[in-house]
C-alpha positions, 0 to 999 in steps of 0.5 A: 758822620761825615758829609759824603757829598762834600769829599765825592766818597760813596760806597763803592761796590766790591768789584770796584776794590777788584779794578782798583788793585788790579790798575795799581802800579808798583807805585800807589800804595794799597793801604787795606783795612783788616777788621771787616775787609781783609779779615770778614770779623772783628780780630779784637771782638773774636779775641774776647769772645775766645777766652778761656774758661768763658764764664771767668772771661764773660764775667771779667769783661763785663765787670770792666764795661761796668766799672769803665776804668778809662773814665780816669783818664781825662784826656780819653774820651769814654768812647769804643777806642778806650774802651777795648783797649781796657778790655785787651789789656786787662783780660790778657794781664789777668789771663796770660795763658790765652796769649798762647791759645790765640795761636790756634784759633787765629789759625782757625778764624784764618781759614774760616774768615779771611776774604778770599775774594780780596786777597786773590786779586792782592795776591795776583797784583805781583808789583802792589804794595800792600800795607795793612792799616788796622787800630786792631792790635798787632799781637791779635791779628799777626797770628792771624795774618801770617796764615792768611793767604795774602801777600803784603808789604807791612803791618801797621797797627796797635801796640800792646802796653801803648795801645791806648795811645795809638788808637786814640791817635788815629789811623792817618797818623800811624800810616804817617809814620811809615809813609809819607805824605806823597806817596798817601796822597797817590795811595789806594785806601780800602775800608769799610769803617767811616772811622778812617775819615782822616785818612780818606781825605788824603789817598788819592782813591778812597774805597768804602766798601761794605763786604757781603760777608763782613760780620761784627760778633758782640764778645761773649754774647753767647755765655749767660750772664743774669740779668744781662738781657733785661740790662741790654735789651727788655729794660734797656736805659731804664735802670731796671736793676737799680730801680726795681730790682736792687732798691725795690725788691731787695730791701721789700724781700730783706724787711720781710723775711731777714728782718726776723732771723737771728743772724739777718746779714747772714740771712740777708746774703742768702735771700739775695743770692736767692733773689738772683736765683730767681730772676734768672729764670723770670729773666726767660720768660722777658726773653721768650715774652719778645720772641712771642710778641714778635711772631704772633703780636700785629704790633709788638712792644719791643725795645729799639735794640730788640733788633740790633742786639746779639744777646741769645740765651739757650734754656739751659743757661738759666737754669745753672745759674738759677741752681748754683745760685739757689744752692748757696742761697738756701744754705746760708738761709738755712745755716743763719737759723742755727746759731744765735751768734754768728760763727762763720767757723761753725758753717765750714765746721758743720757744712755738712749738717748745713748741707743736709738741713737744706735738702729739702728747702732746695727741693722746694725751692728748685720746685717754685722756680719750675712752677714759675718758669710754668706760669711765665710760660702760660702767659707769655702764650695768653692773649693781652686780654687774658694777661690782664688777670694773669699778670696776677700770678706772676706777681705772686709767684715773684714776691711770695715764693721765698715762702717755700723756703722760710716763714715770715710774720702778719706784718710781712704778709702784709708788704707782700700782699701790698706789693702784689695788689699794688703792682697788679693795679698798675698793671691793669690800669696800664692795659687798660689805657692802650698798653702804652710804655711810657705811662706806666712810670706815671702810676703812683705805684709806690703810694698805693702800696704804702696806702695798702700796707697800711690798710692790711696791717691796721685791718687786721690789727682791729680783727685780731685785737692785737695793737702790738702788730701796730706798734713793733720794729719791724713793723715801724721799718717796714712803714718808714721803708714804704714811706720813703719810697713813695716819697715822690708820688707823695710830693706830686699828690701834694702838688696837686692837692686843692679843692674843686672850687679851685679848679673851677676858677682855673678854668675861667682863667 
């Protein structure tokens, strides 16, 4: 952010723009921003969003922000320069054929969102050198400039293969290739981005203006993606997914359940695409959980980019995920208890009595998430103190619900019932203390659960007189995995640990 004060720039209104042009002699150069100024939308967002098919296009576009390939460039910054120029690059590359579509919806967003107010007064200025000035990408928004209805000298802007470069060069120097610097320094600049700072300093009329109807549109927000609002928005700088998600649940679902089938990889690639099945619709209820707090709750707890984020979902979106994923999820649960020695040609081979054997678990499974989008439902409409023990159920409905599908044994019954009473504790305690965010990390949630594991397995190991539930693999991969993941909360316990003699004296000290 730069010092306003210090270069005499304020915003200026828009009927200042109007006085600007009008007063311009064939002489001052106007120098006019596209990207929310001449054009009200972002040309390089509108061409992601435009993609075709959108799912191929949503999901190339996120795969790129996730791996961020401009990290291998040491001498670009990972800022939004590098990054679009990737995302155009990479998407037009592996997606050629919407170079050609481009031409008819830049002909449509022409029409639908040019700003009319500033081209008419660019238009009646006869004499003006209009030049538009853009880090936007020349092949992106020529389509849409020639059907604009706007009058102009010249087009400076980003190149396709040298994209990167140019952007990262900055806007005062592109314009220095076709103007010099006299006729800058007597040149209007119309702009709405505090990015142009360079250039703003050198015209002899900086104009920042900020345009009633100008409107940047995130790509792609629009097309479901799992996962992507608690990434984004519920669980935003939280690492959810990693943490609790992919470190957590998937390893406690795969000892459970995987562990025990005769092909556990096999079995292990159809409990996950489960698991994502899963967390799309326990997803929506995080999503209709913020829209609930927002209109009922005095003081809702929403994350600080609830606001600011474009992220929507529509009800249905979930559910083909969650379907498509628990069709192949199911049949590979289903495919990995039919052979001993896996043959992955014996399920291309018997796809079809796969396919069939897995009728009936699908329907159950189909049926639990429908059960579970219930119980979010129910929640979600539950006052704070009724949630208390509500929250119960949804525990359940997250951890045991695999059952529908396939067995497990006392020891994963076990880890189940830990996890559920474990996460449940902390949950009221969590309420319990105000419902404040920050202090559900501190819980030693992970401890706890080790502690009940224990305690349920050698419970009922004395109960049933059966000491080889104590003394098996799988019940020894299931303790080391509790193990390790309390490994932190173990450390703090032993920091702390002390007689209470000792804290007497602590507090004479």
């Amino acid at each position: 952010m730069f010092n306003t004060r210090e270069l005499n720039l304020t915003s200026f209104s828009q009927n200042e723009a109007v006085t600007s042009i009008r007063e311009a002699s064939q002489d001052t150069p106007i120098i006019v921003d596209f990207d929310e100024t001449l054009f009200l939308r972002n040309s390089t967002s509108e061409y992601l969003n435009s993609l075709q098919p959108r799912l191929v296009g949503s999901i190339l576009t996120k795969v790129i922000s996730f791996l961020k390939p401009w990290k291998l460039f040491n001498k670009f910054h990972e800022d939004a320069k590098s990054r679009d120029w990737f995302l155009v690059f990479i998407a037009t590359i592996l997606m050629p054929w919407n170079l050609f579509l481009w031409q008819k919806n830049a002909r449509n967003m022409a029409i639908k969102y040019s700003n009319y107010e500033l081209t008419k007064e660019l238009n009646q200025n006869i004499s003006a050198n209009v030049i538009v000035a853009t880090l936007g990408f020349k092949f992106i928004i020529n389509p849409i400039l020639k059907n604009m209805p706007v009058n102009y000298n010249q087009l400076i802007g980003c190149r396709f293969w040298q994209g990167l470069t140019d952007r990262h060069q900055g806007k005062l120097l592109m314009v220095k290739e076709s103007l010099n610097d006299s006729q800058i320094a007597a040149s209007i600049l119309i702009t709405d981005s505090l990015d142009d700072l360079p250039l703003l300093k050198q015209v002899a009329k900086p104009l920042l203006i900020l345009w009633n109807k100008a409107q940047y549109n995130l790509p792609m927000s629009d097309v479901y993606f799992p996962m992507m609002y608690i990434h984004k928005v519920k669980r935003v700088g939280e690492e959810y997914i990693k943490k609790a998600i992919l470190l957590d649940d998937l390893p406690l679902i795969l000892l459970t359940f995987s562990w025990l089938s005769p092909q556990p990889f096999l079995h292990g690639l159809g409990i996950s695409l489960l698991l994502i099945s899963f967390w799309c619709i326990y997803e929506f209820g995080y999503y209709e959980n913020d829209l609930v707090a927002e209109k009922y709750e005095s003081n809702p707890v929403l994350s600080d980019t609830y606001h600011k984020s474009l992220v929507t979902m529509n009800w249905w979106q979930p559910w083909i995920w969650a379907l498509s994923l628990g069709v192949a999820g199911v049949f590979f649960v289903v495919g990995s208890g039919l052979v001993t020695i896996f043959d992955g040609s014996y399920l291309i081979n018997n796809a079809e009595k796969v396919a069939f054997l897995s009728l009936i678990p699908f329907a159950a499974w189909t049926g639990f998430l429908l059960l579970s989008r219930l119980c979010f439902w129910v929640y979600n409409y539950l006052n704070k103190q009724t949630r208390i023990w509500f929250y119960f159920v949804l525990q359940v409905c997250r951890y045991y619900g695999y059952l529908v599908v396939m067995g497990t044994n006392i020891a994963g019954i076990s880890l189940l019932l830990a996890q559920v009473l474990a996460r449940s504790i902390s949950y009221i305690v969590y309420r319990y203390t105000g419902g404040i965010k920050a202090n559900w990390p501190k819980l030693q949630e992970k401890f706890l659960r080790f502690l009940l594991f224990v305690l349920f397995i050698v419970s009922i190991s004395i109960a049933e007189s059966n000491i080889s539930l104590l003394f098996n693999w799988h019940t020894a991969a299931i303790f080391v995995y509790c193990l390790v993941r309390a490994k932190m909360h173990i450390d703090q316990i032993v920091k702390t640990f002390g007689l209470i003699q000792q804290d007497k004296v602590k507090n004479l000290g």
